[in-house]
C-alpha positions, 0 to 999 in steps of 0.5 A: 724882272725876276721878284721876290716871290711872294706867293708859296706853295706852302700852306698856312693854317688858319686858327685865330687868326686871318693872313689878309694884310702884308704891310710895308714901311715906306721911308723916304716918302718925302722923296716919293710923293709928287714924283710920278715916276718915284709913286708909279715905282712904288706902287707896282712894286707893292702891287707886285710883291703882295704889299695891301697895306702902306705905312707912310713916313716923313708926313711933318717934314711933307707938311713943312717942306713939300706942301701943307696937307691941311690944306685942301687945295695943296693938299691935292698930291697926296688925296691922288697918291692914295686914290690912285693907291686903293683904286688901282694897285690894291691898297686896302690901308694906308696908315701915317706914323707918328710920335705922339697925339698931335703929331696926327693934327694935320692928318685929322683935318686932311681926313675930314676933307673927305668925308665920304671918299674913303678912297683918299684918307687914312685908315690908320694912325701908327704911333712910334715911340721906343719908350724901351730904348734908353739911348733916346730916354736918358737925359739930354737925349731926344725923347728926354729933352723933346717929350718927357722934360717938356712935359713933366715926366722923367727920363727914364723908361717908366717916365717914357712910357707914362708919356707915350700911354697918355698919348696912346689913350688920347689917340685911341679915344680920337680913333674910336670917334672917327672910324680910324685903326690906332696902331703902335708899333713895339719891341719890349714891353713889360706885362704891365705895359703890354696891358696898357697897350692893348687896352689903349689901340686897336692893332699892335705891331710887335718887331722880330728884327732877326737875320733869319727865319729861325734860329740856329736849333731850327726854333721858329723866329716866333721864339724871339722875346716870345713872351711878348705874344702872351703878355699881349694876350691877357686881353683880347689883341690883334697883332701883326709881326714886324721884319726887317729887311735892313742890313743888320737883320734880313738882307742878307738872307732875303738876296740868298734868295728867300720869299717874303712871305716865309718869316710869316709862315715859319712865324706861325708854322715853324717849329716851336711857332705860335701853332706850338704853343698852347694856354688859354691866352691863344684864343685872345689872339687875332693876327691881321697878317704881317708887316715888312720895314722897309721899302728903300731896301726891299726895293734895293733887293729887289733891283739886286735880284732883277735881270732886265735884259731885254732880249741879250740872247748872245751875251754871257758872262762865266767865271773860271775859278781855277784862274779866278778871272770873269769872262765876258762874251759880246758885250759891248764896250760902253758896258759898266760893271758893276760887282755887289756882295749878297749884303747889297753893297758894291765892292767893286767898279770894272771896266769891261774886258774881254777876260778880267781877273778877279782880286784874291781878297774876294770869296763867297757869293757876288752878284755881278751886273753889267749895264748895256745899251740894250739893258741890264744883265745880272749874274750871280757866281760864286768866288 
């Protein structure tokens, strides 16, 4: 199966800061823990794409809906799902998300199951609360009627914000206690506000959610909203930069194909990156290495790019552009075809043929794929 490759032949310099995490968002979770064969997909993928650190979402409704995690005795799938994570795929961490203090109550208690089987607790905390985003904060929306009224604050960025620092400083000091990392991740925070993050966690996870590595000048991603690093860093911070691998920002780009560790580098070495700034706050900086959201689409991606053809030596398939029709060559004729455009979305169902003429509404690059019985075979052409 053809990866995204993770590796470069590219070297990263190493000042103030250590590459030793690359952390995944994994959505969907609720799907995945229990289900051998969901966990096993998960995990090789980590395993094989360089991921060591796993972010996991959807621990409430687990909690609600699949089995009750402060419970040691059905609490069992996801002890299993994070020892077998840290003891053979590689883990180094495993972090939950959250929207406040309480949100991690049942956590601590799973935690304090094993109190000396570091192998199946959580290493980190990770708060996500978009205090910036006025489409949750406004009045009569989530953050508004779920935290803020609730609670006494206004629903306004300001109000916000108070409220998610109250719950970062009852976190941290919680995460202090118990030798766990309080994390939270960010988009655009104020100078003020950047102070009172840093002081109230241990990591902050800034995002940098472009389509591209750089911008259109060739200036690094690093210049997206640049100022934040350095607002950051008016004290001491360990930071880890946020990707997106959704549709809106890096799909596109990543199916071109470009490695996931490239944002990274262009991040750090890239023209105008962090390596090209300069002032006294630098030496306040510690990055951790970076992170990637999320799974589901990575892994959609990935499965675009793959070729599992399992020994198809005598099928081919070529398009001839000045008849606009795709060939194919002793397939069978139980073959499903399938076309995808480089977002990832199909566009089109086929059935196969011998020869099959291709509409003129289609141009750019595709992906066809055919499924066979002897396997998956995956061609990109050009329209």
């Amino acid at each position: 199966m053809k990866k995204i490759p993770i590796l470069l032949f590219l070297f990263i310099s190493i000042r103030f800061y250590s590459q030793d995490i690359v952390g995944l968002y994994v959505n969907d979770f609720k799907y995945i823990i229990g289900n051998s064969t969901a966990e096993t997909e998960l995990l090789t993928y980590a395993q094989e794409n360089g991921f060591n650190y796993l972010i996991l979402y959807n621990l409430t409704y687990i909690h609600l809906y699949n089995f009750q995690i402060d419970n040691i005795l059905t609490s069992t799938p996801l002890a299993n799902f994070i020892e077998n994570a840290k003891t053979n795929y590689g883990i180094l961490e495993v972090g939950a998300v959250g929207e406040k203090n309480s949100s991690f109550d049942k956590i601590k208690i799973y935690n304090s199951f094993y109190p000396t089987e570091p192998n199946k607790r959580f290493d980190v905390f990770n708060v996500e609360f978009e205090f910036w985003n006025t489409s949750l904060v406004s009045p009569t929306n989530y953050y508004c009627t779920t935290y803020l009224t609730p609670n006494g604050y206004p629903c306004t960025i300001n109000g916000a914000f108070d409220y998610y620092n109250s719950q970062l400083t009852l976190l941290k000091t919680y995460c202090d206690a118990n030798g766990i990392k309080a994390e939270t991740y960010i988009g655009y925070p104020n100078a003020t506000q950047s102070d009172a993050i840093v002081l109230n966690t241990h990591r902050v996870l800034v995002h940098y959610y472009r389509s591209s590595d750089v911008y259109n000048n060739g200036d690094s991603i690093y210049q997206y909203n640049s100022t934040r690093i350095e607002d950051l860093a008016q004290n001491p911070v360990t930071i880890m930069p946020i990707f997106s691998a959704r549709p809106a920002h890096m799909y596109s780009w990543l199916t071109a194909p470009h490695p996931l560790t490239q944002p990274f580098n262009t991040f750090i070495n890239g023209t105008n990156g962090y390596n090209d700034q300069t002032g006294a706050w630098k030496t306040n900086v510690t990055f951790d290495g970076y992170v990637w959201y999320r799974y589901t689409d990575l892994l959609e991606i990935d499965t675009v790019l793959s070729v599992e053809n399992n020994a198809i030596e005598n099928e081919y398939l070529f398009y001839n552009s000045n008849e606009r029709t795709l060939h194919f060559l002793n397939f069978d004729n139980n073959s499903e075809v399938k076309i995808y455009g480089i977002n990832g979305l199909k566009v089109m169902d086929l059935k196969l043929e011998e020869i099959v003429p291709i509409t003129k509404t289609l141009k750019g690059i595709y992906i066809v794929k055919v499924a066979t019985r002897k396997g998956v075979f995956v061609q990109k052409i050009l329209i």
